[in-house]
C-alpha positions as CSV (number, residue, x, y, z in Angstrom):
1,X,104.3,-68.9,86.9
2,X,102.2,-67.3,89.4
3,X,104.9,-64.8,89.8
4,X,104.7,-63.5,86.4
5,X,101.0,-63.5,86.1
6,X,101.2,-60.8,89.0
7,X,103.9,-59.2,86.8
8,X,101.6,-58.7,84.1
9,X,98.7,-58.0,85.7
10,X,100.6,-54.9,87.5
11,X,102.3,-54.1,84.4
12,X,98.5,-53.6,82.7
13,X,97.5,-52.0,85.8
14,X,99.8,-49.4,85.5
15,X,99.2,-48.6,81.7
16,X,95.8,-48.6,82.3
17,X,96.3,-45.5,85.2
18,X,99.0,-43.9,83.0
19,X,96.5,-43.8,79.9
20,X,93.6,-42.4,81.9
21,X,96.1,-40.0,83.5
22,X,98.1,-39.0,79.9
23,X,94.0,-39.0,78.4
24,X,92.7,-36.9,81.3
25,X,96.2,-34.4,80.3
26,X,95.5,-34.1,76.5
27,X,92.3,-32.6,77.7
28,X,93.0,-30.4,80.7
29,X,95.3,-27.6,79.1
30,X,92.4,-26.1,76.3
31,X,89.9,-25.9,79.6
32,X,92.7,-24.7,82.0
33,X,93.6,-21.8,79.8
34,X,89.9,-21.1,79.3
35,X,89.4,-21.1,83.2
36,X,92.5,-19.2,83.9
37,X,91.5,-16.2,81.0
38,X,88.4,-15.9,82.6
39,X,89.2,-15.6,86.8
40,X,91.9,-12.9,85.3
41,X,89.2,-10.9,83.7
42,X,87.5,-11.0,86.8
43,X,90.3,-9.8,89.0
44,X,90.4,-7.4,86.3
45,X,87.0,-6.2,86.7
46,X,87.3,-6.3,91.0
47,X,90.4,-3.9,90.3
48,X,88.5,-1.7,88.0
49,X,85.6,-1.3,90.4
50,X,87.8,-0.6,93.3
51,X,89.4,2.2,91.2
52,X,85.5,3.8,91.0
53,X,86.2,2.4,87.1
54,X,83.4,1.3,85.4
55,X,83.5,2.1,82.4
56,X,87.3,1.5,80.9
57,X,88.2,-1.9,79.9
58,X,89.7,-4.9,80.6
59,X,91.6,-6.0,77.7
60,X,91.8,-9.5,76.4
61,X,93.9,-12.0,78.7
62,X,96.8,-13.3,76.9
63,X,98.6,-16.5,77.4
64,X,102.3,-15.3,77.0
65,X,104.4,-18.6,77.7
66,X,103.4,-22.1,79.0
67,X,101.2,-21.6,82.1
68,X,101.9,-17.6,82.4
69,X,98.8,-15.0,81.7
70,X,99.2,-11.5,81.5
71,X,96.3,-9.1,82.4
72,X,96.1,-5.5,80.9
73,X,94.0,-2.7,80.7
74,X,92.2,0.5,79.0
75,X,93.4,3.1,81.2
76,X,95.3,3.5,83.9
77,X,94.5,2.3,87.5
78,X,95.9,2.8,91.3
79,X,95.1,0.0,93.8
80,X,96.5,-1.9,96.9
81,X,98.1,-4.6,96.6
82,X,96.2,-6.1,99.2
83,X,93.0,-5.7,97.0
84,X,95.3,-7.6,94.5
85,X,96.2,-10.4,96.3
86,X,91.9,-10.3,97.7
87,X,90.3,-10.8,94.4
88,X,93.3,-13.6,92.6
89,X,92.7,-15.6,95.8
90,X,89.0,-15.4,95.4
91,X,89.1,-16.0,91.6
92,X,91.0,-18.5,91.6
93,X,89.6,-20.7,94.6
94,X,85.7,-19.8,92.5
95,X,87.0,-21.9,89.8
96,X,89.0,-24.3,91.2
97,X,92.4,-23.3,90.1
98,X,95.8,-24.6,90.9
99,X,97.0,-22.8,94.4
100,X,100.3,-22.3,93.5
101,X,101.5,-19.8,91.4
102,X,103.5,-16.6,91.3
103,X,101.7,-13.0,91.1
104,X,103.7,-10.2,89.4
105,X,102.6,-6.1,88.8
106,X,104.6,-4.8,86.1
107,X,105.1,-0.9,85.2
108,X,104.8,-0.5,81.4
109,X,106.7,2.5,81.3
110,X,109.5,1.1,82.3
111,X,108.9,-2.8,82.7
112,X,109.9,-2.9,86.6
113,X,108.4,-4.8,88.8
114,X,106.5,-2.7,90.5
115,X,105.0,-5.7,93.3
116,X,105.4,-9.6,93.3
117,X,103.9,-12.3,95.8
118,X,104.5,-15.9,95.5
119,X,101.1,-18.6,96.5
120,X,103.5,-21.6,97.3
121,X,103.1,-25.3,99.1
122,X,104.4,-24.2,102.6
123,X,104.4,-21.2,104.8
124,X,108.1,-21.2,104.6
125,X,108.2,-20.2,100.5
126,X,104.8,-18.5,100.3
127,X,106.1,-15.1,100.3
128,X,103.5,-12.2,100.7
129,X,105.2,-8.5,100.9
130,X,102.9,-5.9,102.5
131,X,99.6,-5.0,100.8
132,X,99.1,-1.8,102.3
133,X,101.3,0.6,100.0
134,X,99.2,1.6,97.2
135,X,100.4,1.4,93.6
136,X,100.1,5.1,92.1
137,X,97.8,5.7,89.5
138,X,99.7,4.3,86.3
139,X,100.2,1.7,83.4
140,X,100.5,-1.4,84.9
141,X,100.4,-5.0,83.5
142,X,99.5,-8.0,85.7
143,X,101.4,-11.2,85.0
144,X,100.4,-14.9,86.6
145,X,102.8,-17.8,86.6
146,X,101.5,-21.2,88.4
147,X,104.2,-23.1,89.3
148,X,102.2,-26.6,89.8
149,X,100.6,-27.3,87.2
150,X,98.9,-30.9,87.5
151,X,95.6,-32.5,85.9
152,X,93.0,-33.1,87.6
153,X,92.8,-36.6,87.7
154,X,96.4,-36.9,87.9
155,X,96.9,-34.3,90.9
156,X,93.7,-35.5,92.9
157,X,94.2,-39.0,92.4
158,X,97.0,-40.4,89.8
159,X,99.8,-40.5,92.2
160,X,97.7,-42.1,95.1
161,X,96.1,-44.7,92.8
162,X,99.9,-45.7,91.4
163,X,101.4,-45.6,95.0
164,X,98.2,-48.4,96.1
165,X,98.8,-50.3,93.1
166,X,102.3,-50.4,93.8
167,X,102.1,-51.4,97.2
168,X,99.3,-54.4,96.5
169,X,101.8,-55.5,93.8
170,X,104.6,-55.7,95.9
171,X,102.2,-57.7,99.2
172,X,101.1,-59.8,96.3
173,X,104.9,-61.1,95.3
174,X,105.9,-61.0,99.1
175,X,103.2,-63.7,99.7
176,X,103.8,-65.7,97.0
177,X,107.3,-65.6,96.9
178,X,106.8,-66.8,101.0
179,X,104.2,-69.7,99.6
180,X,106.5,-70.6,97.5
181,X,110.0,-71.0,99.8
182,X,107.8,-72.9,102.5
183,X,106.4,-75.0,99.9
184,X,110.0,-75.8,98.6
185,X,111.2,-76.0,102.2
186,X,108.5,-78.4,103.1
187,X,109.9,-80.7,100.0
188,X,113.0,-80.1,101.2
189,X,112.5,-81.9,104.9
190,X,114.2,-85.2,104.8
191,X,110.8,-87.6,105.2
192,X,108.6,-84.9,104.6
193,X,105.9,-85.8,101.6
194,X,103.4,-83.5,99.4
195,X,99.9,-84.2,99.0
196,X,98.9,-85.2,95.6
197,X,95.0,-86.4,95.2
198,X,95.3,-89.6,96.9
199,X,98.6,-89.9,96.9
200,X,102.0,-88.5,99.0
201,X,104.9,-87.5,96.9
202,X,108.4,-87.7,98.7
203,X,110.7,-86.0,96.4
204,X,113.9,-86.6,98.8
205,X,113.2,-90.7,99.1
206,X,112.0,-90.4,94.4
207,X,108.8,-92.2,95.3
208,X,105.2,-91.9,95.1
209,X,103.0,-93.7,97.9
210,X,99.4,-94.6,97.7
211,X,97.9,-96.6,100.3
212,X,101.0,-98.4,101.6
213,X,102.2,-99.1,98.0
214,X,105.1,-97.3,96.7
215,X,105.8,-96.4,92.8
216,X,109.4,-95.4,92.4
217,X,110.3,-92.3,90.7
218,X,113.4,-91.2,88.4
219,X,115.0,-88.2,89.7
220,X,114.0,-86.7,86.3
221,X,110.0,-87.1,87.0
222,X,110.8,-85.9,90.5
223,X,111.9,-82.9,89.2
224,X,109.2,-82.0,86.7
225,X,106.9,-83.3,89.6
226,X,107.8,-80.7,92.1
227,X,107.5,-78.1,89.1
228,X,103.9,-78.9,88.5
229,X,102.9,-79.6,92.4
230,X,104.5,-75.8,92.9
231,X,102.4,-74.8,89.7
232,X,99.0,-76.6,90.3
233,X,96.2,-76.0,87.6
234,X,98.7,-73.7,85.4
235,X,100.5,-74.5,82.4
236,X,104.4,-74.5,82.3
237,X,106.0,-73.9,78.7
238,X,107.8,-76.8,77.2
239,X,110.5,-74.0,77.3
240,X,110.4,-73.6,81.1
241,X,110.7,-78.0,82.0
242,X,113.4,-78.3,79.6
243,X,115.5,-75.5,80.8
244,X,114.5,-76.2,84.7
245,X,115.0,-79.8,84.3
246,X,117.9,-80.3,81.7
247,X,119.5,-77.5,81.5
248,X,121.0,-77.0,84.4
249,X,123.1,-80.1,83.9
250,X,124.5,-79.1,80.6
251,X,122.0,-81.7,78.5
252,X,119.1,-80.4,76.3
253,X,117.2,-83.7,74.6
254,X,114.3,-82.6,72.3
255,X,112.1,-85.9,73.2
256,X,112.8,-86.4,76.7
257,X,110.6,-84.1,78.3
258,X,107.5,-85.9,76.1
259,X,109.0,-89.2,77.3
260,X,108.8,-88.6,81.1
261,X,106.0,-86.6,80.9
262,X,104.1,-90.1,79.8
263,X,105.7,-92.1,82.2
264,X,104.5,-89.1,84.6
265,X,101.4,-90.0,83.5
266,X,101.3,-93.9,84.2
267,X,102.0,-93.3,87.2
268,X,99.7,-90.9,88.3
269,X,96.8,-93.0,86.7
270,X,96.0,-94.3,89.6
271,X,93.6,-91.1,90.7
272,X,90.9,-89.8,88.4
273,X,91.3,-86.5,90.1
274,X,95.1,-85.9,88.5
275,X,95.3,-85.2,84.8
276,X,98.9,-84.2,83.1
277,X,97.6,-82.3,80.2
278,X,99.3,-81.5,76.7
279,X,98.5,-78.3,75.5
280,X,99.4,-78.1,72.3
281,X,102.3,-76.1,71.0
282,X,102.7,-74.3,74.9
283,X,103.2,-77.1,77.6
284,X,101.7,-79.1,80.0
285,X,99.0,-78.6,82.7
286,X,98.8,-80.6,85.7
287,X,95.1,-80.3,86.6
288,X,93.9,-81.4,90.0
289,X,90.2,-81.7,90.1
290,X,88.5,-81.6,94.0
């Protein structure tokens, strides 16, 4: 039982991330876009300026394919590449942009690539060529690929949030799962006895003692005992006992379970704190009250 109320519990968990992640998404690419069209025509303008261009334009920023911008212009223009590579970076960090993403100089003459650099994760693939040689005065058309594209939510703290979750879930079933086996191990010891309100079960010896005087048990009602002292305070499906208890010998009888659930219940009279609960149309409850 307690098992799969952590089941559930994680399972919500996780939709709830993955919504506010997939919500945070829907939302992201219209602004992203915006941002991007925007820090181009800027790198657009620090190129122009650096040409001694101020009055030629910069001509609208175009999204050409998923996550790739190209940048144009009036007239033509001459610059270094390092001046390039100067004002994306600065751009780009200004308004927060992704960090990886590939930079390429087109000639439209010909449609040659007349310089390329690569922003990547690692040193290793970040790949930078000299930005000394200056491009000669021409046509040239600036295209911008980013290669990681992630929302925010999902790319500052999605995947961390998940990884947690993940991890509490799985201390949570480690735990339980170790409660439970010592719990069943404990039962298990020959002479060993659970605590029941004011009384001490010994499933091994199918009795029930309460101050010196024993109440003999079926190994039926031992059985569904044991399921509701490992279950305290939770209901168990009528489902569940009849499966767990009949079952497993081959025998399903519709009425049985209701029959030694009220002999169950005789004998645990005894202790106003135990009460063996019928919840209609689920199960029974085995509430133990302080």
């Amino acid at each position: 039982m307690w098992n799969k109320k952590i089941y559930s519990f994680g399972v919500f968990g996780i939709l709830v991330l993955l919504s506010l992640i997939f919500s945070e998404s829907k939302e992201e690419p219209i602004d992203f876009s915006e941002k991007v069209k925007i820090s181009l025509r800027a790198v657009g303008n620090d190129l122009l300026l650096a040409h001694n261009d101020s009055t030629s334009l910069v001509l609208p920023v175009v999204e050409i394919a998923p996550n790739t911008y190209r940048l144009s212009f009036q007239n033509d223009l001459g610059f270094e590449p390092g001046q390039l590579i100067a004002a994306v970076t600065a751009s780009f960090k200004k308004s927060s942009l992704p960090e990886f993403y590939r930079v390429e100089v087109i000639q439209c003459s010909d449609k040659e690539v007349a310089h390329s650099y690569q922003m990547s994760a690692t040193k290793e693939t970040t790949i930078i060529p000299c930005g000394q040689r200056k491009l000669p005065e021409s046509c040239y058309i600036i295209e911008v690929k980013f290669t990681t594209i992630e929302a925010s939510f999902f790319g500052q703290y999605g995947l961390g949030l998940i990884i947690v979750f993940s991890v509490f879930i799985f201390v949570l079933l480690l735990l339980s799962n170790r409660k439970k086996k010592l719990a069943t191990a404990a039962l298990k010891e020959e002479g060993s006895f659970a605590t029941l309100g004011s009384f001490k079960f010994y499933p091994e010896q199918n009795k029930l003692v309460k101050e010196a005087v024993e109440i003999g048990l079926s190994k039926k009602e031992c059985e569904l005992l044991a399921l509701f002292i490992e279950n305290p305070n939770q209901i168990i499906k009528r489902d569940e006992l009849t499966k767990r208890v009949w079952e497993d010998n081959g025998v399903i009888v519709g009425r049985s379970l209701d029959t030694y659930i009220s002999k169950l219940r005789k004998k645990l009279q005894g202790d106003d704190s135990l009460k063996l609960t019928n919840v209609h149309g689920v199960g029974y409850k085995l509430e133990i009250h302080p």
